[in-house]
C-alpha positions as CSV (number, residue, x, y, z in Angstrom):
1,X,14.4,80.0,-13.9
2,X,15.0,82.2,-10.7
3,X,14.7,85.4,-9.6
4,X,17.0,86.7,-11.2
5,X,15.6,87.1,-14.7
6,X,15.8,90.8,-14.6
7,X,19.2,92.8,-14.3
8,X,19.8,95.4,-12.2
9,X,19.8,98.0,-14.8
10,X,16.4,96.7,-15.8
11,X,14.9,96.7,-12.6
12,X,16.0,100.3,-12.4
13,X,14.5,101.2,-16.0
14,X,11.3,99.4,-14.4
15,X,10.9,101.6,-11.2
16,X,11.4,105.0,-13.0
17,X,9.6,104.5,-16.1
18,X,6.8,102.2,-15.0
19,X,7.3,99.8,-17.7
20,X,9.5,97.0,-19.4
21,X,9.7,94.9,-22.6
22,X,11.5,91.7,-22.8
23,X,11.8,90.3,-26.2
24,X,11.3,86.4,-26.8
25,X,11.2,86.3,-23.1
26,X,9.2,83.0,-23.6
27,X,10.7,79.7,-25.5
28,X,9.0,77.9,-28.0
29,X,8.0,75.2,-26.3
30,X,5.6,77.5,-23.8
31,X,4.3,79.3,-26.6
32,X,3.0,76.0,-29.0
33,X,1.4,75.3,-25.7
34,X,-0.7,78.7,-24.9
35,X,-1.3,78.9,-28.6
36,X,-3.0,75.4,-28.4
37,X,-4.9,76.8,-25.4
38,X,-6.7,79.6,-26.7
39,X,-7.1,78.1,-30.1
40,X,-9.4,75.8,-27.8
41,X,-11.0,78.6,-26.5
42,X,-11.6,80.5,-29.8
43,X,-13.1,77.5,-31.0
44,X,-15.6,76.8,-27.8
45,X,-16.3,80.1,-28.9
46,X,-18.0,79.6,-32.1
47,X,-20.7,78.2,-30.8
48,X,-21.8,81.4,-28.5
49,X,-24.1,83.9,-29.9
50,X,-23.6,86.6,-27.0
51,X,-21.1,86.8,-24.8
52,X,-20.8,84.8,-21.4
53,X,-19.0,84.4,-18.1
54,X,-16.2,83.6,-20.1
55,X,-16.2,85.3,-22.9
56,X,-16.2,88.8,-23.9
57,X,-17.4,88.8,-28.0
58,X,-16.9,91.9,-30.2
59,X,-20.3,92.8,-32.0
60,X,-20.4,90.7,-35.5
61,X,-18.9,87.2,-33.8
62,X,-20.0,84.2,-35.7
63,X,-19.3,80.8,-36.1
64,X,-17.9,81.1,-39.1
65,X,-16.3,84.3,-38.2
66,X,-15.2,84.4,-34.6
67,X,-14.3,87.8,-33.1
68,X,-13.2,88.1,-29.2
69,X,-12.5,90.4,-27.1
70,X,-11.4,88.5,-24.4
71,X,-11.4,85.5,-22.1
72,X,-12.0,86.1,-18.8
73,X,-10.0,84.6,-16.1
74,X,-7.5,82.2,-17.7
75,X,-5.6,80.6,-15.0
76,X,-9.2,79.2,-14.2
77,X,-9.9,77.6,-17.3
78,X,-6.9,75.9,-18.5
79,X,-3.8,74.0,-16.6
80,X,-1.5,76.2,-19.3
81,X,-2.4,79.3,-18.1
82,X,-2.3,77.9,-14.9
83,X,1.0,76.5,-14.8
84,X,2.4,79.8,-16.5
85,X,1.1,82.7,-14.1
86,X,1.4,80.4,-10.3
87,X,4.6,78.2,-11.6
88,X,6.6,79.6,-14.7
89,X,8.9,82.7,-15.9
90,X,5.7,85.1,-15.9
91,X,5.6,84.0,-12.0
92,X,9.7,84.3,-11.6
93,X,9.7,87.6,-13.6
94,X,6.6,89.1,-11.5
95,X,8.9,88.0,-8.3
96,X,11.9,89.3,-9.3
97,X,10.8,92.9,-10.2
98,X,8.2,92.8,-6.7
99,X,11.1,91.1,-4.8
100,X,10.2,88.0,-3.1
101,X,6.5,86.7,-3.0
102,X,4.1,87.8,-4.8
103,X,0.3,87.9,-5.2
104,X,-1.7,87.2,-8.1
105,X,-4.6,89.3,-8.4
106,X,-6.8,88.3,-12.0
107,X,-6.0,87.1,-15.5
108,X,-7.2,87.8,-19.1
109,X,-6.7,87.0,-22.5
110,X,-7.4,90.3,-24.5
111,X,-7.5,89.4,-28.3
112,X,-8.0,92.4,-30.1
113,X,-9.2,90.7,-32.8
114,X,-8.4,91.7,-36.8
115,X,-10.2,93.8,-39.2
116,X,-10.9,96.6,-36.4
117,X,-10.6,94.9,-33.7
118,X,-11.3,97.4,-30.4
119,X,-9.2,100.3,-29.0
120,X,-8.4,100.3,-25.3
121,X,-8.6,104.1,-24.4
122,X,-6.3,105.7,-22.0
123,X,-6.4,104.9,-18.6
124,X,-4.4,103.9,-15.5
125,X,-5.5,100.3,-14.0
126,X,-5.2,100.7,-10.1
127,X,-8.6,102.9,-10.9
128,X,-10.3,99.5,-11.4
129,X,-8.9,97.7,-8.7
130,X,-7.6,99.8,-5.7
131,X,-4.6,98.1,-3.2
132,X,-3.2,99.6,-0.6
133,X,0.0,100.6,-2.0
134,X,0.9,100.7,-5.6
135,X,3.1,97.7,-6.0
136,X,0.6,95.9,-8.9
137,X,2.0,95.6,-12.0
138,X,0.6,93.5,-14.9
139,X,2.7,91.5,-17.3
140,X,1.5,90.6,-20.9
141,X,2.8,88.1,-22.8
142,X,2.5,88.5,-26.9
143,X,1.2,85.1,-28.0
144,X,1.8,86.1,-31.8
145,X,3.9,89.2,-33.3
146,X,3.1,92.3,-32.9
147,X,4.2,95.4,-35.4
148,X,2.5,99.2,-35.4
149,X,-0.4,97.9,-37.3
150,X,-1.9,95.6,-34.8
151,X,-2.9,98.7,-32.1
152,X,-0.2,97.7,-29.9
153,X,0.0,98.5,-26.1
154,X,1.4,102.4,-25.8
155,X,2.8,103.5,-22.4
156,X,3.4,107.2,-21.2
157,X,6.9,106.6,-19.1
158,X,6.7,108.0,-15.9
159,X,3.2,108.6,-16.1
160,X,2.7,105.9,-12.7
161,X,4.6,108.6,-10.6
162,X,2.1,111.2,-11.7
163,X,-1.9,112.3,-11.3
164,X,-3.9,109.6,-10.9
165,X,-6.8,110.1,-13.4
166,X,-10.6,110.4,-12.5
167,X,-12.1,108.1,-14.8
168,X,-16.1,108.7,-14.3
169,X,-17.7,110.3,-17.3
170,X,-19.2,113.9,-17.3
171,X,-22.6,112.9,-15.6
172,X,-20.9,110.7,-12.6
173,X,-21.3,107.2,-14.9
174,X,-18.1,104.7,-14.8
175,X,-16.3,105.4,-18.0
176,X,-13.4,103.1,-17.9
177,X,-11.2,105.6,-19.6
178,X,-9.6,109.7,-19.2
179,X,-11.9,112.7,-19.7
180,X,-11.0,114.7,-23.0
181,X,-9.5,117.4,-21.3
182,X,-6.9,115.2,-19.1
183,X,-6.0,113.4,-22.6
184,X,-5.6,116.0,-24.1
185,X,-3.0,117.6,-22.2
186,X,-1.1,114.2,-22.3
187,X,2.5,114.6,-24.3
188,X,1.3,111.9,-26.6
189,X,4.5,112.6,-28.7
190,X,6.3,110.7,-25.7
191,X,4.5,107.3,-25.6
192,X,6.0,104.7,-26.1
193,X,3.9,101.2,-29.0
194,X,5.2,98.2,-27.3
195,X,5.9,96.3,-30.4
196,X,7.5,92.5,-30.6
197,X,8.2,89.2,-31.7
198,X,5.6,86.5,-30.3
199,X,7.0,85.3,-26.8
200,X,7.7,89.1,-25.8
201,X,6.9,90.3,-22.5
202,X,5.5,93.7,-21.8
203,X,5.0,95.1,-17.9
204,X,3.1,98.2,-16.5
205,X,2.7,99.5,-13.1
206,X,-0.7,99.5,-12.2
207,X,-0.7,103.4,-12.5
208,X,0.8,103.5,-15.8
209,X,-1.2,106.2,-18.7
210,X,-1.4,103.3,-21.4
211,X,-3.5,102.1,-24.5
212,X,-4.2,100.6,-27.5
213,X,-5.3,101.7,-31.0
214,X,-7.4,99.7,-32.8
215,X,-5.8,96.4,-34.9
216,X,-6.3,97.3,-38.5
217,X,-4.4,94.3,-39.5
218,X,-5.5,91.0,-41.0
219,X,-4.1,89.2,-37.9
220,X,-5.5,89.5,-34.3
221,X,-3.2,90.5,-31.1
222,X,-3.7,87.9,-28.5
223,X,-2.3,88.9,-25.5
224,X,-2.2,87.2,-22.2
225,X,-2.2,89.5,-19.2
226,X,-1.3,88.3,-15.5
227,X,-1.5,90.9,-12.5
228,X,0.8,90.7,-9.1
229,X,1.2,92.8,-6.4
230,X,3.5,93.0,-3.7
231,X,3.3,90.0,-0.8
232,X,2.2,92.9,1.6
233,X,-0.4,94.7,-0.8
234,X,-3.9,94.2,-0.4
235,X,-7.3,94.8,-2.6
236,X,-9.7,97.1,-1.0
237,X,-12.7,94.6,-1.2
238,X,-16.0,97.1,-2.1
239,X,-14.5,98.9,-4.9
240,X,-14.1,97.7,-8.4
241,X,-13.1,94.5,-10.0
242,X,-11.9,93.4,-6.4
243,X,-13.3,90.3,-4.8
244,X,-14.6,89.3,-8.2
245,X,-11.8,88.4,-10.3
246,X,-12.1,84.6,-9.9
247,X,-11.1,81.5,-7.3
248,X,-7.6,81.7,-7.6
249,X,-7.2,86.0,-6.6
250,X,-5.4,86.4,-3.8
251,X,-2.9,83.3,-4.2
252,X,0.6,83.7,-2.7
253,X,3.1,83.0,-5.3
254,X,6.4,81.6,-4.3
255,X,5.9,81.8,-0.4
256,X,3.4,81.8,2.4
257,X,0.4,84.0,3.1
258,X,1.9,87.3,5.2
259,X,-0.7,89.3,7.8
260,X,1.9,92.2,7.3
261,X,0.3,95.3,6.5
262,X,0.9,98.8,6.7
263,X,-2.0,101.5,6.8
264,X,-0.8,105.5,7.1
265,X,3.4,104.5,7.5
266,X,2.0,101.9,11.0
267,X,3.1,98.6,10.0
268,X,1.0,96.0,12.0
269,X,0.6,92.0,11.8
270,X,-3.2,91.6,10.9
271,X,-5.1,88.5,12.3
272,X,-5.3,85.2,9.7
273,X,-7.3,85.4,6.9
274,X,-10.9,83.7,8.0
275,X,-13.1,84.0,4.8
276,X,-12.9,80.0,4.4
277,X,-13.5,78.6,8.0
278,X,-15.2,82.1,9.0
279,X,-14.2,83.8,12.0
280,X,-13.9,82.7,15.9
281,X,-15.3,84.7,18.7
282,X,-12.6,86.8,20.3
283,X,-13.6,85.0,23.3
284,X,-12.7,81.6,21.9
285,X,-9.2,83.1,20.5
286,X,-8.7,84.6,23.9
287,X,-9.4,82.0,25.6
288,X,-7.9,79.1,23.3
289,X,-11.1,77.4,22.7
């Protein structure tokens, strides 16, 4: 699969509304093998009482009765996950709508488990994470179906070319989520429930208004979330989730590392990156010790 998995009319649809949907955009062979995968992890699950590094557990989880929330980090924990976000169509599709190389920020396997299983309230993403530009889009893949009943993903199109949303509470606390005000003057009327067959790929800009309802179904909603920017976009290390969204953030997909970056429209070749080896004295660069 190359990068040409999007048409031109989609990537179009993609850069003015801030989203896309791709039904059955996965074969059946990739999804008996991510289904295997986190029916592992739902399993190593039932023996937690509280949640861990790895899992995120909904208030009631039991052995008998598992409930997640989510599994952090994926690509970490399993070669499927792996292979699908750094080698297969999620990687090809995040490279054909970012053109070129990409990088991977984070993973996560939001379940939204059955019976009530947890709203995501409104809120834009870049929030969480900051880059320096806002290339970052994040790419779902439904690992079972999905229908109006199951709280699926809504998106406000156009809402990424908009306000960006303070989302501290009332007394300065991180919230996670828009004030009631700000929602409230949202034309909810105009969102758009991200429905689908399992194997269906949704996409958001990283500054997309989106969210879920709660699943009132008897089934849960997996989905598998992936998140790429731009070669040339950055996280801002010190803020947010950045820096500590597990070993493989900040991978170059499809290419080579780039020092490219442009601050305030002044495009400038940064020096290599030196976090592994740690950095040389400018005297030793200078000098070509």
């Amino acid at each position: 699969m190359g990068h040409d998995v999007v048409t031109a009319a989609q990537h179009e649809f993609y850069a003015s509304h801030g989203y896309l949907q791709l039904e059955s955009f996965l074969d059946a062979e990739w999804m008996t093998e991510l289904r295997a995968a986190s029916d592992q992890f739902v399993d190593e699950s039932r023996s937690l009482t509280g949640s861990s590094r790895r899992f995120d557990l909904e208030p009631g989880h039991s052995a008998t009765n598992p409930r997640l929330r989510r599994l952090v980090s994926p690509v970490d924990l399993h070669e499927t996950f792996h292979r699908l976000a750094f080698e297969g169509p999620v990687a090809q599709l995040a490279m054909a709508l970012l053109g070129g190389p990409v990088r991977f920020h984070h993973s996560k396997l939001n379940y939204k488990w059955s019976g009530g299983g947890e709203e995501v309230k409104w809120h834009q993403d870049i929030q969480f994470w900051p880059h320096t530009d806002f290339s970052p889009l994040t790419i779902g893949v439904y690992l079972d179906d999905v229908d109006d009943e199951m709280g699926p993903m809504g998106v406000l199109p156009g809402s990424h070319l908009g306000t960006l949303y303070d989302l501290y509470n009332a007394d300065g606390s991180w919230g996670g989520a828009m004030n009631d005000a700000d929602i409230a003057a949202l034309p909810i009327d105009e969102m758009v429930w991200l429905q689908g067959p399992a194997g269906s790929v949704t996409v958001h800009n990283c500054a997309m208004v989106h969210g879920s309802m709660p699943n009132l179904s008897d089934r849960p909603r997996p989905l598998l979330l992936q998140t790429y920017s731009a070669l040339d976009s950055y996280p801002v290390l010190g803020i947010g989730a950045n820096g500590v969204d597990g070993a493989n953030s900040g991978r170059i997909v499809g290419g080579a590392p780039s020092q490219e970056v442009t601050v305030d429209g002044r495009p400038m070749r940064g020096a290599p990156d030196w976090r592994k080896q740690g950095p040389p004295t400018i005297f030793g660069s200078q000098q070509a010790e």
